[in-house]
N, C-alpha and C positions, 0 to 999 in steps of 0.2 A: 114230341116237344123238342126240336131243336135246341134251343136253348140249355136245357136238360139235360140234354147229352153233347153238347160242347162243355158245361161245365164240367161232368162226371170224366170226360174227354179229358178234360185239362188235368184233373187228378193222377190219370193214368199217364200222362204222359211226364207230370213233375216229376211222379215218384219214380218212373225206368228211368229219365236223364238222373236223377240224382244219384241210384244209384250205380247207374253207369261211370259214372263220374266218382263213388265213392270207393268203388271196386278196384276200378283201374288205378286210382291216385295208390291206391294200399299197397297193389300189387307191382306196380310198376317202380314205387319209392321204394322198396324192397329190392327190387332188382339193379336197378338203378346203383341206390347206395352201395351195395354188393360187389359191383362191377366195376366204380369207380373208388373203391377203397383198396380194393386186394389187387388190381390190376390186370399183368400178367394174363396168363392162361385163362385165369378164371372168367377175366372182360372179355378176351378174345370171342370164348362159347358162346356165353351167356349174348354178345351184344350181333354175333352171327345170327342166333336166332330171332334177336330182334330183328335185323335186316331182312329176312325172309319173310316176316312179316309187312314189313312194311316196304317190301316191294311187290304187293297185292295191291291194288287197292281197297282202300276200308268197304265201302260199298258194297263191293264184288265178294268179299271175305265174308261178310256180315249175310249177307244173300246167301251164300254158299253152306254155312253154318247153322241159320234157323230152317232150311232145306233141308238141311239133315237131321237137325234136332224137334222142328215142328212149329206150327206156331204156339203163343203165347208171350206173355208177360215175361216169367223168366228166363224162357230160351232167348230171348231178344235182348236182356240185359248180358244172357253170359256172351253173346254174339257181337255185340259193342266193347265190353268189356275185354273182349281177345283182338278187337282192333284198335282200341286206344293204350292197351298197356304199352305196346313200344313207345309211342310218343311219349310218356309220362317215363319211362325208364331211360329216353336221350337224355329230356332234361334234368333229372335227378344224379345222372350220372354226369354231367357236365357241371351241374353245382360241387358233387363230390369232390372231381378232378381238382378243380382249383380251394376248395377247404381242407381238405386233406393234410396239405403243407402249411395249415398256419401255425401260429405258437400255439396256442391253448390246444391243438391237439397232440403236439410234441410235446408238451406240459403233461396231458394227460395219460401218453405214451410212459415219459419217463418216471410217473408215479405208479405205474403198474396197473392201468386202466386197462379193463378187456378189448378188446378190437368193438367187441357186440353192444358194450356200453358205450364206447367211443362215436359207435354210428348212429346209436337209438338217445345219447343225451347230449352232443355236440354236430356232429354229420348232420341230420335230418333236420332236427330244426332251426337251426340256421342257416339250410340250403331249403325251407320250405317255402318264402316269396316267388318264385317265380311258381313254383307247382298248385300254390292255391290257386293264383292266376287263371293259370290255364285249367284248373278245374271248374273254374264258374264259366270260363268261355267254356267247355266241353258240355256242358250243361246246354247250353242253348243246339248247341252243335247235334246234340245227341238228338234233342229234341225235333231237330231238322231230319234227322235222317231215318226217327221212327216214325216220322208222319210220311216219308218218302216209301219206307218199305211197306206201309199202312198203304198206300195208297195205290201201290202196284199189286196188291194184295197177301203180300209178304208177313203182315206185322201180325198184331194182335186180332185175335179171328174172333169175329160177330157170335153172339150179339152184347159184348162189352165195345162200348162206344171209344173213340178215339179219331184227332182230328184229320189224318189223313183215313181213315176207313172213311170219317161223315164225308171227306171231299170225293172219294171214290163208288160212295153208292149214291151219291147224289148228281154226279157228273152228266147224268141223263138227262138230268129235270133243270138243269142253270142257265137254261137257254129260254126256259118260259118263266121260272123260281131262283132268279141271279141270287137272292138272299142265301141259297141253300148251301152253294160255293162260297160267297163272300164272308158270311159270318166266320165258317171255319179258317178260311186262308187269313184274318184279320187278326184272328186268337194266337196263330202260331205266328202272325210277324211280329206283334205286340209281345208274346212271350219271350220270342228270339231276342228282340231289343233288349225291354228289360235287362236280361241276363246279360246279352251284351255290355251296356251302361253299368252294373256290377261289376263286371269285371275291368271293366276301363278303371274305375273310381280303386278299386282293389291294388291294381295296377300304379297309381297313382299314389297311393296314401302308402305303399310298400317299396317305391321305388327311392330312394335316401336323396337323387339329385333333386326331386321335386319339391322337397320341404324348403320349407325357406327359413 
């Protein structure tokens, strides 16, 4: 039943973008904040190894990783989840840079605020608009690229269904059964949008010049 398993497909494929996307936001605003609050030495390390990282390609990283760790479900999420925390750690730490130096954290410096309360009740959520952002975009992203490694036979191994495995064991039969390609590649453009159009609108309603 096709049908069937595009749906139970979609299940599997919300829940690893989601928590792709909810890994990396944790892990990366951590590092982020970190790096952009203390400066110095500490930014230096911390943001070299981000560099190293993201002068891989995610792709090829992500490939490289569930290679070594296997397939499944969760090796694919900690596999994503080690290619989007740089991105999540540039921008958390470029929000930092510029919050760092305003009054209310020199206010809360000069009352004798910890550095650790200062990032986790001033720093973080006030630099957290652009990181939701790009968490819902990541979400559709992810989802893009589980159905890619799905489909080169990388991803989640049979017989749990998912919409690049249906595109890649069906690839035989699309030339006489087009339904069996189309239905899946339609799930995942539809899904990608969506999530897309979320994060536009997120984008929009968080951005201060857009209000009127």
């Amino acid at each position: 039943d096709l049908l069937a398993r595009i749906i139970y497909g979609g299940r599997v494929s919300f829940f690893a973008g989601l928590a792709i996307s909810f890994f990396s936001l944790i892990v990366g605003t951590v590092i982020g904040s970190v790096a952009g609050f203390y400066g110095g030495k500490i930014d230096q390390i911390l943001m070299r190894f981000v560099d190293i990282f993201m002068a891989v390609p995610a792709i090829f990283l992500a490939m490289a990783i569930v290679t070594a760790l296997g397939a499944g479900v969760v090796n694919l999420v900690i596999a994503f989840v080690v290619c989007d925390i740089p991105r999540y750690s540039r921008i958390v730490r470029s929000s930092t840079l510029s919050l760092r130096n305003m009054e209310y954290v020199e206010a809360a410096k000069s009352c004798g605020t910890s550095n650790l309360r200062i990032i986790l009740k001033h720093i973080i959520p006030n630099g957290l608009g652009p990181v939701l952002v790009q968490a819902t975009i990541s979400v559709g992203v992810a989802i893009l690229c589980i159905s890619s490694l799905g489909f080169l036979g990388l991803g989640i191994s049979p017989p749990t269904p998912e919409w690049g495995t249906l595109l890649a064991d069906n690839r035989n039969y699309i030339r006489y059964y087009p339904y069996l390609g189309v239905l899946p590649g339609i799930a995942i453009i539809l899904t990608v949008m969506c999530v897309n159009f979320i994060g536009d609108g997120l984008r929009d309603a968080l951005d201060p010049k857009m209000k009127k």
